[in-house]
C-alpha positions as CSV (number, residue, x, y, z in Angstrom):
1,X,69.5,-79.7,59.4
2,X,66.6,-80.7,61.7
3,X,64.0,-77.9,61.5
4,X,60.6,-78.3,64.0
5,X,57.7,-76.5,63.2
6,X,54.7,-75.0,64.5
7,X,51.4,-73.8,62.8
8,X,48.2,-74.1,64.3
9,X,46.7,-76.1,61.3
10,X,49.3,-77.7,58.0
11,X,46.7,-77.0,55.1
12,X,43.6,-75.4,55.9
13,X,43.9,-71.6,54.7
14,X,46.4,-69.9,53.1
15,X,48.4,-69.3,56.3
16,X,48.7,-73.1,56.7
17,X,49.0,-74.1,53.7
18,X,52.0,-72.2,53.2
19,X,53.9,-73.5,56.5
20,X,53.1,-76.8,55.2
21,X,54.9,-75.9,51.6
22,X,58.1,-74.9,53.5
23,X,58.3,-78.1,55.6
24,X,57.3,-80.4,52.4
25,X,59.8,-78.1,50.3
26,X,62.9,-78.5,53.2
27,X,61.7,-82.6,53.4
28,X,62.2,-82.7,49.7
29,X,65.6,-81.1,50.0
30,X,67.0,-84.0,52.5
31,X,66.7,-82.1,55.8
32,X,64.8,-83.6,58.9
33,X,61.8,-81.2,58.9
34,X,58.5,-82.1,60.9
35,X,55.4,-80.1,61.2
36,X,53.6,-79.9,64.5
37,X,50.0,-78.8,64.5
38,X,47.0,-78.0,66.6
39,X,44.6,-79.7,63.8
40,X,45.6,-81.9,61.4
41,X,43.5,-82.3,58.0
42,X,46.6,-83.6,56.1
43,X,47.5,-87.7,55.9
44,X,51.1,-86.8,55.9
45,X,52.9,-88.9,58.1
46,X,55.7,-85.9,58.6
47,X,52.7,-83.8,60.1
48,X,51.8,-84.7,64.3
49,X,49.1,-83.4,65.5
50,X,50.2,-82.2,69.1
51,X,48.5,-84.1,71.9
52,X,45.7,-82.2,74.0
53,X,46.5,-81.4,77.5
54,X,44.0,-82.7,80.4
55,X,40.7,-80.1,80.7
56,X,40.6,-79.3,84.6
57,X,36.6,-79.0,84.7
58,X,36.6,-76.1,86.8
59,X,37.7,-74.1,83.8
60,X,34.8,-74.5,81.9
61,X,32.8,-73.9,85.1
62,X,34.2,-71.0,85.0
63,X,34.0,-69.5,81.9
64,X,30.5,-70.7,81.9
65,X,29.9,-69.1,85.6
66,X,31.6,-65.5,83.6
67,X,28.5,-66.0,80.9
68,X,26.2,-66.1,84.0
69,X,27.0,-62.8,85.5
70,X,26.4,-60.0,83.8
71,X,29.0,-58.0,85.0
72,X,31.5,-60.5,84.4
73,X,30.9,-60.9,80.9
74,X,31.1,-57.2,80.5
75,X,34.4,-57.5,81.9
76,X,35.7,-59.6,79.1
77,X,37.3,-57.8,75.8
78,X,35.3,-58.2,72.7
79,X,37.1,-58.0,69.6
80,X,35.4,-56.9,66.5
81,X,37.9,-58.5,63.5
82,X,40.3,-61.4,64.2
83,X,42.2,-61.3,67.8
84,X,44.6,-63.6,69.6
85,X,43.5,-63.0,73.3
86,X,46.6,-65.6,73.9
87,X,44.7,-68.1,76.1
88,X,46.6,-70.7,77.5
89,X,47.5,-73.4,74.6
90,X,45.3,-76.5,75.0
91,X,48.2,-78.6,73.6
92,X,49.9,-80.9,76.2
93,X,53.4,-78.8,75.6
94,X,55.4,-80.6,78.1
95,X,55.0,-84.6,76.4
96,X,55.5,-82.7,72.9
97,X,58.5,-81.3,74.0
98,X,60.1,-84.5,75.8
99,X,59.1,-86.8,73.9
100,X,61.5,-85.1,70.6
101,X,64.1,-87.8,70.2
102,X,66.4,-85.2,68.9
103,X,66.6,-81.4,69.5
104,X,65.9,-79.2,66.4
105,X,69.0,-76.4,65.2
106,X,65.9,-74.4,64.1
107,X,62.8,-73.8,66.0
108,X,60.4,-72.4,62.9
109,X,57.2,-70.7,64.1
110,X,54.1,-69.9,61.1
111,X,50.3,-68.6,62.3
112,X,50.2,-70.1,65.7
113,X,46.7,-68.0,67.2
114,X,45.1,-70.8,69.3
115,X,47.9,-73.0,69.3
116,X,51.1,-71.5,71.1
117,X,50.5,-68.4,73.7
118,X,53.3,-66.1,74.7
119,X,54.6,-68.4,77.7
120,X,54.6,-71.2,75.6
121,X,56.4,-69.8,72.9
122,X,59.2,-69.2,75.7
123,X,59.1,-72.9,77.0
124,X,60.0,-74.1,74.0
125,X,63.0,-71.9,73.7
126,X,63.8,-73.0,77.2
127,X,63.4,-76.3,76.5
128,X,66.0,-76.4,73.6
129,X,68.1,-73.3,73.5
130,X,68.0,-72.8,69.8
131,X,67.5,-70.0,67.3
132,X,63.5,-69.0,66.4
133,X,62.6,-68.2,63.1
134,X,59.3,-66.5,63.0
135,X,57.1,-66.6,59.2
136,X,55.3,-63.7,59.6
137,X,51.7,-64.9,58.3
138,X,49.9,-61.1,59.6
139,X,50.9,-59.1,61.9
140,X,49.9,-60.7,64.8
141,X,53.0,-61.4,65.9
142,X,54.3,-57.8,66.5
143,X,51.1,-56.5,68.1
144,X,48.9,-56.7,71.5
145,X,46.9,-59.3,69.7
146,X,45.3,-57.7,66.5
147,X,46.2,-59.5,63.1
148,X,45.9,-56.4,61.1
149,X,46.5,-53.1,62.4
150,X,43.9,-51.4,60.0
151,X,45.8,-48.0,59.7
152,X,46.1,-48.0,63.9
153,X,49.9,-47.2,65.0
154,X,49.8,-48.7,68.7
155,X,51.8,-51.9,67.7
156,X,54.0,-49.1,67.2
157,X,54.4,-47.6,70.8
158,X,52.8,-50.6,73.4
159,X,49.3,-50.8,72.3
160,X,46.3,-49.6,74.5
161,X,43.1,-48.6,73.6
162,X,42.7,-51.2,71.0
163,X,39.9,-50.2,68.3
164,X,39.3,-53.7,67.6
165,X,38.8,-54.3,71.7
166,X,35.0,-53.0,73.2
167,X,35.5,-51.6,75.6
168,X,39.0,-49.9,74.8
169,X,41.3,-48.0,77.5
170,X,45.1,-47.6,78.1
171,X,45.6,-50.6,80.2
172,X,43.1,-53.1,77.8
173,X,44.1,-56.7,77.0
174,X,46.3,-54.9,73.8
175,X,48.7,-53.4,76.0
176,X,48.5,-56.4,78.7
177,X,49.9,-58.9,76.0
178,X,52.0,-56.2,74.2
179,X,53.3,-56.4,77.5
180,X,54.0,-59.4,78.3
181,X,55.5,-60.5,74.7
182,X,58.0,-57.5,76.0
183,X,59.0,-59.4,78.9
184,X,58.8,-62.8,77.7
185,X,59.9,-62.8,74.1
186,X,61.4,-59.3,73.2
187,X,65.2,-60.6,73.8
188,X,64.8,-63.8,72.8
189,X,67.1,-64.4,69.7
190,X,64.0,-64.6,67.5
191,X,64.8,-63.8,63.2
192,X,62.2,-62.8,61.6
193,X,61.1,-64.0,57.9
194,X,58.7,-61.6,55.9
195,X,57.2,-63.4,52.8
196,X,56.4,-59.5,51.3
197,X,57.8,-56.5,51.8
198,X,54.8,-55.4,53.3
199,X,55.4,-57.7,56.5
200,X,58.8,-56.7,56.7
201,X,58.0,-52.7,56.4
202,X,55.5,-53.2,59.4
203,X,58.3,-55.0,61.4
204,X,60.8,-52.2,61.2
205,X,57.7,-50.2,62.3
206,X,57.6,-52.4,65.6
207,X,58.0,-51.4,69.4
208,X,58.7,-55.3,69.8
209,X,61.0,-56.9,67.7
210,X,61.8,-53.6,65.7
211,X,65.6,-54.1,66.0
212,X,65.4,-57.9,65.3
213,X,67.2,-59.4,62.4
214,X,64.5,-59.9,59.6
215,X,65.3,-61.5,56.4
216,X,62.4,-61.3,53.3
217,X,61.9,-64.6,51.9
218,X,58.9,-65.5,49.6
219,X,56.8,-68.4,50.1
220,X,57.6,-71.5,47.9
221,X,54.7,-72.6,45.7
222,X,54.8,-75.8,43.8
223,X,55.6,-75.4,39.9
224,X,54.2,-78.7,39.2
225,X,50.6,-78.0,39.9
226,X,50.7,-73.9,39.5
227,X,52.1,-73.8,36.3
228,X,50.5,-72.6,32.8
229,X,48.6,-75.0,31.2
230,X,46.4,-74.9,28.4
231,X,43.2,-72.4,28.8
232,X,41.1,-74.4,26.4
233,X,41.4,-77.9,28.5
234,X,41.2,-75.4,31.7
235,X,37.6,-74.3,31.2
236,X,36.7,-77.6,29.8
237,X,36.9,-79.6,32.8
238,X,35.6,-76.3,34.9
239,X,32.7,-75.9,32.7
240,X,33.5,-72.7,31.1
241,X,32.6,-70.8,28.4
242,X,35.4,-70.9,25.3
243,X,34.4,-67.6,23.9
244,X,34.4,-65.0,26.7
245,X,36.7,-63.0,28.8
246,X,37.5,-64.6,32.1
247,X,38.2,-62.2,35.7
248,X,39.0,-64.4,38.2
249,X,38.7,-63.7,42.1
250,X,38.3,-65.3,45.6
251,X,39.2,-65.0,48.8
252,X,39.1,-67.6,51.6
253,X,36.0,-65.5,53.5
254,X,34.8,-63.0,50.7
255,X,33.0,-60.6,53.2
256,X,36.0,-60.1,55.2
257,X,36.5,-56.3,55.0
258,X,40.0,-56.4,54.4
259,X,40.0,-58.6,51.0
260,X,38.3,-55.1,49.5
261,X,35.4,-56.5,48.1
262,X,33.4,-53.2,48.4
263,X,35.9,-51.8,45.8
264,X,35.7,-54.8,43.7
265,X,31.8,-54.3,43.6
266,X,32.6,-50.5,43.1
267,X,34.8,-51.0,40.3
268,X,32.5,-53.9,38.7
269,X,29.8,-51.0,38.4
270,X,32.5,-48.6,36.8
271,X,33.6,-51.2,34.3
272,X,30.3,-52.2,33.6
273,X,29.5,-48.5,32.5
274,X,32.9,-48.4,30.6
275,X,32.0,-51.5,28.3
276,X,28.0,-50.4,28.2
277,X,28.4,-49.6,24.4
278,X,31.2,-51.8,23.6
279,X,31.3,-55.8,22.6
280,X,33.4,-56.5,25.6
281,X,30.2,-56.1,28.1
282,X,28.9,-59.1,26.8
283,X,32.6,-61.2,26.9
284,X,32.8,-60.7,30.3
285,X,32.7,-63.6,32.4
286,X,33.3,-63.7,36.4
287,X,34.8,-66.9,38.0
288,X,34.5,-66.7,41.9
289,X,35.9,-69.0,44.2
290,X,35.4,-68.6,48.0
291,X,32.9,-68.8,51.4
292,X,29.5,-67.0,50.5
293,X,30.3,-66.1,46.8
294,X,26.2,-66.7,45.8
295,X,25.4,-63.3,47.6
296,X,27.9,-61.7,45.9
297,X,27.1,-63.0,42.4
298,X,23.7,-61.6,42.5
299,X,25.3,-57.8,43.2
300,X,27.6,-57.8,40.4
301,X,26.7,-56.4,36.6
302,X,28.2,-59.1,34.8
303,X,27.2,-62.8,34.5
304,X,29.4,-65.7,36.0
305,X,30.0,-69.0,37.5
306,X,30.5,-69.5,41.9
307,X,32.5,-72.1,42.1
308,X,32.5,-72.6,46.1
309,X,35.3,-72.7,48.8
310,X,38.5,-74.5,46.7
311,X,39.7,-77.0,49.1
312,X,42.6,-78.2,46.6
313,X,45.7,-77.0,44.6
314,X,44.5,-78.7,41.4
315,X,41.2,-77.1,41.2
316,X,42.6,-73.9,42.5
317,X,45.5,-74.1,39.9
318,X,42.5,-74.4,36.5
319,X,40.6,-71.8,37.6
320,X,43.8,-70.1,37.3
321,X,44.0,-71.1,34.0
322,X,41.2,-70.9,33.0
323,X,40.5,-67.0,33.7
324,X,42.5,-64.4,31.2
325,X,43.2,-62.4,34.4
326,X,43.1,-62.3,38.3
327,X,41.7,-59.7,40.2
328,X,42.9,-59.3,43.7
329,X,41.2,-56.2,45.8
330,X,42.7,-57.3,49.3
331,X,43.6,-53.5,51.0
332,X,45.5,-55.0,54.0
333,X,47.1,-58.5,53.4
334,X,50.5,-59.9,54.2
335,X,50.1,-62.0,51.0
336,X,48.0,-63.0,49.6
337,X,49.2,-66.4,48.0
338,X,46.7,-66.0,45.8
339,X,48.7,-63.6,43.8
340,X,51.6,-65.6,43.2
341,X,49.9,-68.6,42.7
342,X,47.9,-67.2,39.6
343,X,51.3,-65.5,38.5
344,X,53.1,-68.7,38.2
345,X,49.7,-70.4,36.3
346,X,50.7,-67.6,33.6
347,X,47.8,-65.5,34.7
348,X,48.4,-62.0,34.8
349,X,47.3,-60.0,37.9
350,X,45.5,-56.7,39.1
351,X,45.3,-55.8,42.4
352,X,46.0,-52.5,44.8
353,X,49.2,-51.3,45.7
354,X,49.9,-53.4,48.6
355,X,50.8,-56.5,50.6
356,X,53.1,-58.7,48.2
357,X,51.9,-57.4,45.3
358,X,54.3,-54.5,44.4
359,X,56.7,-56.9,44.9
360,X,55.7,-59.1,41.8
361,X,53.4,-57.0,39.7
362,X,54.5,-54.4,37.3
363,X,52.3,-52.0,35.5
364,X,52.2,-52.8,31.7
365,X,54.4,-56.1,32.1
366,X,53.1,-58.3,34.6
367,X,49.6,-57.0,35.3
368,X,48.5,-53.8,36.9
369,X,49.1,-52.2,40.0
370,X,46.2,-49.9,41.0
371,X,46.3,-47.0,43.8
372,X,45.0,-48.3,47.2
373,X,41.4,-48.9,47.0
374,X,40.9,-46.4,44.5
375,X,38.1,-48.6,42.7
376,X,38.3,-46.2,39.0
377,X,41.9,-47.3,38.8
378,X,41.1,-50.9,39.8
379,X,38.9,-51.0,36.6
380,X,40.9,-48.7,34.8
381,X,43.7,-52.0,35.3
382,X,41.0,-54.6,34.2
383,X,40.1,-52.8,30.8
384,X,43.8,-52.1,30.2
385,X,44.6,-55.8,30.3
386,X,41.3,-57.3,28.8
387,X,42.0,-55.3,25.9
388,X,45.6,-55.9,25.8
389,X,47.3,-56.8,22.6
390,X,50.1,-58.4,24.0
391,X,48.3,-61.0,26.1
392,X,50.7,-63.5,26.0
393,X,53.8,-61.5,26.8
394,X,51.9,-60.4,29.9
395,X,51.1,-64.0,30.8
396,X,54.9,-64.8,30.4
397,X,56.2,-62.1,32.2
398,X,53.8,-62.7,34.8
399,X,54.9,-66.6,35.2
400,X,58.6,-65.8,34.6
401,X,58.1,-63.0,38.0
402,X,56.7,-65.5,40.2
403,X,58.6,-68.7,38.9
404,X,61.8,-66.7,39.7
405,X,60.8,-65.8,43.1
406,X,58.6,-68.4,44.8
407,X,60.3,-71.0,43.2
408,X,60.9,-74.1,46.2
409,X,64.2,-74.8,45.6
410,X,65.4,-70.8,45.7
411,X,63.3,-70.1,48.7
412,X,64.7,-73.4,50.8
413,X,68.2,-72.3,49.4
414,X,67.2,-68.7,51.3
415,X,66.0,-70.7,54.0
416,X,68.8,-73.1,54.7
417,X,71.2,-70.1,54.2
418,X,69.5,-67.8,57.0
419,X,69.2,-71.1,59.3
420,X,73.6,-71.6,59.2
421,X,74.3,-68.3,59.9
422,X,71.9,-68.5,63.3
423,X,73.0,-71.9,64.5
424,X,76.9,-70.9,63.2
């Protein structure tokens, strides 16, 4: 089958990087797969970078005209968290699109904020009259531009009076581009895929694309590189103590409010006070991995290592390894990869009760699945496993879990299988 592509970037972030392990995984299973992108950081020769369109100057008059008069710019929405205000793309659509020597059966669409507005997203369905598969990477896709909801039930009804939008009101930019998705997109024949349950719970919840077909299909993850491997060589090429207890976490921007790590901090302080009289307060050892991680290193109780912003799947993959257990306090995530990825290193996992992680973790088996930011529990599930007897039982159930589902060849199987019955 010939499946195109679309992600805004192919393996920057985990959003990216996981479009770009579909496309590799489908390539590596004989189909014509290519992977169109607004930025390109990978040397893959499968991977174009989408040519820009022409810039009419009078644009950026424009805009910069808007940031001139005051009541112009107070005009303009202001998001406070992530938003696609769905400008127009600044990819040259219309040479992309002729210049395809053959039309795709699939049209696959991954995080596309920046890349693909609404009217482009129906051009190209125009243009080649085939089924769209949508990888939900957030929620973006179901909403009037907000990534994550954060508890608010508008994507529900048609948005309006966005609490991410300053200033908010029923007509804001939320409900303009609920709107127009509604007449642009809604009754396109558009499948969903949900990588968690969590992204597939939120579309049934949709005004939008509610009654769409949606199929849940985890993300494949290379067994190659995220694989167990021995801890001892692990923390020898990372520098890491042999003789301590090792919590891993990270998160691509560590103060972003939804990766929870308020309760991380919270439930640092708790388990610190748990282990105060014990031997274990001196084993423990914190590995973080992310943007920013020096601040946070100097609020926690226990000594560590920052190991900066991972860039690649090898050095991500030790630290892994390396650590006895991964922490993951995300409170809102459609993922996050990083909990399958440390599943499949052999590492198990403890994180709150949402996202993907109910789908892999397992209380007492696999790791620990603490109530949603409740930060007592969250410790409550790091003591439980640090003290653990049956440490490697965990870390093979914990592998065995994620092997089984994120395993390429299973999830292009699931792929190729949902692509046939929507070009049939």
């Amino acid at each position: 089958m010939r499946i195109l592509h679309f992600s805004t970037e192919d393996i920057t972030g985990g959003a990216a990087r996981a479009a770009y392990r579909l496309h590799t995984a489908l390539r590596e299973a004989g189909h014509q797969s290519e992977l169109v992108v607004l930025s390109k950081k990978s040397d893959d020769d499968s991977v174009v970078q989408a040519p820009f369109a022409a810039q009419n100057p009078w644009i950026g008059r424009l805009q910069r005209l808007r940031n001139h008069i005051p009541g112009l710019r107070r005009a303009l929405p202001v998001a406070n968290y992530t938003f696609n205000f769905d400008t127009p793309s600044q990819a040259d659509l219309h040479s992309l699109l002729v210049n395809q020597k053959e039309s795709p059966d699939i049209v696959c669409l991954h995080w596309i904020n920046g890349f693909l507005d609404v009217r482009s997203i129906r051009r190209i369905y125009d243009f080649f009259r085939c089924p769209i598969v949508w990888v939900m990477a957030d929620q973006e896709a179901l909403t009037g531009g907000c990534h994550y909801s954060f508890g608010c039930e508008g994507f529900k009804s048609k948005c309006g009076n966005c609490p991410q939008l300053t200033p908010p009101h029923r007509n804001d930019h939320s409900h303009l581009l609920w709107q127009r998705k509604s007449d642009l997109l809604a009754e396109l024949p558009i499948c969903f895929v949900a990588p968690t349950s969590w992204c597939r719970n939120r579309l049934q919840e949709s005004s939008l694309f509610g009654k769409h077909r949606c199929e849940q299909i985890p993300y494949p993850i290379d067994p190659q590189i995220f694989r167990p491997f021995d801890r001892k060589i692990a923390r020898d090429l990372l520098h890491l103590p042999q003789d301590r207890k090792i919590i891993f976490f990270g998160a691509t921007y560590l103060e972003d409010r939804r990766k929870g790590m308020a309760q991380l901090l919270n439930s640092m302080e708790v388990l610190a006070a748990q282990t105060r009289t014990s031997e274990l307060k001196n084993s423990i050892y914190l590995l973080v991995a992310g943007l920013n991680g020096k601040q946070l290193m100097n609020r926690l109780p226990f000594h560590g290592k920052y190991i900066g912003h991972l860039q690649d799947e090898l050095t991500l993959a030790l630290a892994y390894q390396a650590a006895d257990l991964f922490v993951c306090p995300s409170l809102e995530d459609a993922g996050p990869m990083m909990i399958p990825e440390a599943m499949m290193c052999g590492t198990p996992v403890v994180a709150f009760n949402t996202g993907g992680a109910p789908d892999l973790i397992e209380t007492g088996k696999t790791g620990y699945l603490a109530s949603l930011a409740d930060s007592e529990d969250f410790a409550a599930g790091i003591l439980f496993l640090l003290e653990a007897d049956n440490g490697k039982c965990f870390r093979d159930a914990a592998h065995f879990r994620a092997r089984e589902m994120h395993s390429p060849g299973s999830v292009v199987q699931k792929h190729l299988n949902l692509y046939q019955t929507l070009s049939a």
